[in-house]
N, C-alpha and C positions, 0 to 999 in steps of 0.2 A: 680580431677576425680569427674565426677558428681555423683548423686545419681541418683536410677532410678526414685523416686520420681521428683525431682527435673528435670529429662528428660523427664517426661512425661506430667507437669507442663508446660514448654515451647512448647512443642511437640501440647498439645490440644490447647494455644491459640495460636501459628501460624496456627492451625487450623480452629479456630473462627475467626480467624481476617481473615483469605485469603479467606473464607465461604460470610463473611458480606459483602467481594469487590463484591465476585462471586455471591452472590444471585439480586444485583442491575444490574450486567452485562446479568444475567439469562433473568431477569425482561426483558431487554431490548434486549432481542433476539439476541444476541452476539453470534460469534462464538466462541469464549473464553469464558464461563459463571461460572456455580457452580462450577463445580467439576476440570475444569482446574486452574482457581485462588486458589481452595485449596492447590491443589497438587504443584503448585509451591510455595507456604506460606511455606507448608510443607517440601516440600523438600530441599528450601533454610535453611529451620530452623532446616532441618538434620542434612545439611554438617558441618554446622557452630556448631551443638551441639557434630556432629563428632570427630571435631578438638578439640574440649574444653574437649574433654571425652578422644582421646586420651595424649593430650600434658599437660593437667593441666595449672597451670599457668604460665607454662615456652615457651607453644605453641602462636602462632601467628593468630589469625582468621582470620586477614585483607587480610593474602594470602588467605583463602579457598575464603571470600568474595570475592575478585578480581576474583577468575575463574566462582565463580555465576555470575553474573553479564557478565563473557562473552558466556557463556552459556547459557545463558537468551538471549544474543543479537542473537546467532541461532534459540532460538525458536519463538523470537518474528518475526524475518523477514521471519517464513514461514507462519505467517496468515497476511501478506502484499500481496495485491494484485495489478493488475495494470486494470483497466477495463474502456476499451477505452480511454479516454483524461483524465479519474481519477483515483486515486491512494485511495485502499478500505485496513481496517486492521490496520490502524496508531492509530487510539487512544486505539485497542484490544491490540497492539503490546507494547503501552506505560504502559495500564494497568495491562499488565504480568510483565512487567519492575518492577513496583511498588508494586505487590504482592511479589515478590523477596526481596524488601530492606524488605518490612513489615517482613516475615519470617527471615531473616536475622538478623533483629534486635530485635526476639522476641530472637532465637538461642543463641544473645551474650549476653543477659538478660537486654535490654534495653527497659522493656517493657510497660513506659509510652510511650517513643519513638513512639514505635511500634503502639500502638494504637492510637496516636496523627497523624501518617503516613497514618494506612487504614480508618482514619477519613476523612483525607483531599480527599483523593481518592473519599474514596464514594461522600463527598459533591462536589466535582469536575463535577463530574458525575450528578449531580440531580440538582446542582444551574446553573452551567454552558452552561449546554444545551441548557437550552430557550434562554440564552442571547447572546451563538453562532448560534443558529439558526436566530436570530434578527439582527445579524452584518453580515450574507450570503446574507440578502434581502439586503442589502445596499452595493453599489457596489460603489469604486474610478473612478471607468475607466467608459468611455459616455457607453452607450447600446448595440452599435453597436462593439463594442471591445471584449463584455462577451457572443454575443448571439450565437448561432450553427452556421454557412455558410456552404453555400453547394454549393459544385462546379461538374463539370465532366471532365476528362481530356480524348481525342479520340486517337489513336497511332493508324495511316494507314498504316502497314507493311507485308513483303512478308508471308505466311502460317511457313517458314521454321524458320524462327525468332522468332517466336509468341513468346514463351519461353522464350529467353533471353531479350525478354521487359518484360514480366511480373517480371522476377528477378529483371531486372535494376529498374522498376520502384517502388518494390517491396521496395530495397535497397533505394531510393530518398529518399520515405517514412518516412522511418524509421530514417530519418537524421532530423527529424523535430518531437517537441514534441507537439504542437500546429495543426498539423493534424491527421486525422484519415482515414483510410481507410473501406467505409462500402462496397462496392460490387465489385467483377471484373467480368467482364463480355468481350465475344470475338462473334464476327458474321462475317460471309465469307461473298463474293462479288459475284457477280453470277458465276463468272468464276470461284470459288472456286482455285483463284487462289493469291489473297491477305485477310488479314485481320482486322478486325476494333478492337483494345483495346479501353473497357470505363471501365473509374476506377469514381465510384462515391466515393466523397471524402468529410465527415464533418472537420470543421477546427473551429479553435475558434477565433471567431470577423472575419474579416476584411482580408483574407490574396493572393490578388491578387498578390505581389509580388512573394512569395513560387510559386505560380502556376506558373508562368512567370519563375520563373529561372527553375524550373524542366523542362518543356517543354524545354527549351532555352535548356538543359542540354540533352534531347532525341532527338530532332531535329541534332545533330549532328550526331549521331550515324547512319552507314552503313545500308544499305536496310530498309529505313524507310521513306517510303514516304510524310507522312503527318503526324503531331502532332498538337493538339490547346486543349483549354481549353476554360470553359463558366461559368460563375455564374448560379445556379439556384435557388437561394433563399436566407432565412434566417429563424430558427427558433425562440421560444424562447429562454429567458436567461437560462445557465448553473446553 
């Protein structure tokens, strides 16, 4: 059974330690910053001071650890985002991960450990950065493979259908992670009797094919007059 000294002792530096992650994330305008990397320092370093408080030394910590840790894996995948062709929140999501063991290991009283851990973290954080930002200008792949493309695809079909291409092509879409879809757009014919779909579409590098079988792929489909597709550019690199 702990003391409450001794509780309160583990308690303030997974406090400190999850503070010193949170204050560099703060710094650096995270959505995760101060007071979220404390409170998971801390509350990792509850559970774990939980267990030891009620079981003594016949209890087992490595089970409470285990359901931290899956616990942590809920919270980190709600500050994952998906925006447009990139995925935002992976290194916020990595960094709650890691405020976790840090509290954790202050909790089982391992706490050179511990501060050895929200060490690495932070230097993670402040060395790393310049020298990942140095290795994104530097790309494997030619130019023309990394840089925005932009395409339009037209769908010539009856007014009564208009809908169920916008789903269809809605659904193509979505089968491909290497396009994006930025605008959809529809205009009638003077007879207001058929209609024009334009889907403007960014893709990354090069993707003539994609367009080609989508089309290939609405072109068969009933009351659908017309379908094609066009290149209209390219921007810079991603």
């Amino acid at each position: 059974m702990l003391s409450i000294t001794e509780f309160a002792i583990r308690l303030a530096l997974a406090f400190l330690l999850g503070a010193a992650i949170g204050i560099e994330r703060q710094w650096r305008h995270k959505n995760a910053g101060l007071r979220t990397n404390t409170l998971v320092s801390v509350g990792s370093a509850a559970f774990i001071l939980l267990s030891v408080s009620i079981t003594g030394t016949t209890g087992d910590p490595s089970r409470v650890a285990a359901q931290i840790v899956t616990g942590i894996g809920f919270l980190g995948a709600g500050v994952i985002m998906k925006d447009g062709l990139s995925v935002q929140g992976l290194n916020t999501a990595a960094t709650i991960w890691c405020s976790a063991a840090v509290g954790t290991l202050v909790g089982i009283g391992l706490f050179p450990q511990a501060a050895l851990t929200a060490s690495a973290v932070i230097i993670t954080h402040i060395l790393l950065r310049p020298i990942g930002a140095k290795l994104n200008t530097i790309s494997f792949f030619p130019k023309s493979e990394t840089a925005k493309t932009e395409y339009k695809i037209f769908i010539h079909c009856k007014n009564n259908v208009e809908n169920h291409f916008r789903v269809l092509l809605m659904q193509q879409l979505g089968n491909y992670d290497k396009i994006l879809l930025r605008s959809l757009s529809s205009t009638d014919n003077e007879e207001n009797t058929s209609t024009v779909i334009i889907a403007e579409i960014i893709a990354v590098g090069k993707q003539d094919y994609l367009m080609e079988k989508m089309v290939s792929r609405l072109t068969i489909e009933q009351q659908v007059k017309k379908v094609s597709w066009e290149f209209t550019g390219q921007q810079t690199e991603i």
